[in-house]
N, C-alpha and C positions, 0 to 999 in steps of 0.2 A: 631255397636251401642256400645258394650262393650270397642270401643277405644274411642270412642266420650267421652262416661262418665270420663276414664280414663283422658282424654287429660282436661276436663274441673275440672276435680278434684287439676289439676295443674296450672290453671291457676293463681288462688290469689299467691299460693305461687312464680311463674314467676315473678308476677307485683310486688311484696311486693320486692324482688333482684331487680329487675330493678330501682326501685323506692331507693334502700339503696345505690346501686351503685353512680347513678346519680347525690344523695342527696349526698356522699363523695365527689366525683369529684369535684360538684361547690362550697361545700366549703373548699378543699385545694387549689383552685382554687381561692376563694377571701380572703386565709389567705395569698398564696402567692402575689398574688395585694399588700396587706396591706403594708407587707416587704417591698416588693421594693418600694413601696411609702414611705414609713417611713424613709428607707435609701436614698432615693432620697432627700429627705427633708432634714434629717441629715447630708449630705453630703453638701448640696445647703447650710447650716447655717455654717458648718463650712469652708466653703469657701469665703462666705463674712465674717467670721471674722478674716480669716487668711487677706483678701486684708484689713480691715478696714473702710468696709462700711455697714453702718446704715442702 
C-alpha cells in the first residue's frame, strides 16, 4: 500500500513531463515544416525569375 500511495503521488508530475515533452517535439516539429516550406517557396520564386516567367 505504502508504494501504491508513493507511485500515485507521481503520477501528475509523470503526465505534466510527458505532456511538456510532447508539447516540444510537435512544435519543433512544425517550426521546422515552416522552414522548409518557406525555402521551398523561396527557392520555387527565385527560380522562376531567374528563367523569366510570370
Amino acid at each position: 500500500m505504502k508504494y501504491l500511495k508513493m507511485l500515485i503521488n507521481y503520477i501528475p508530475l509523470s503526465s505534466f513531463i510527458i505532456f511538456v515533452v510532447t508539447d516540444g517535439i510537435t512544435s519543433i516539429v512544425a517550426a521546422l515544416a515552416f522552414i522548409v516550406s518557406a525555402g521551398g517557396l523561396l527557392i520555387n520564386e527565385k527560380i522562376k525569375r531567374s528563367k523569366g516567367i510570370d
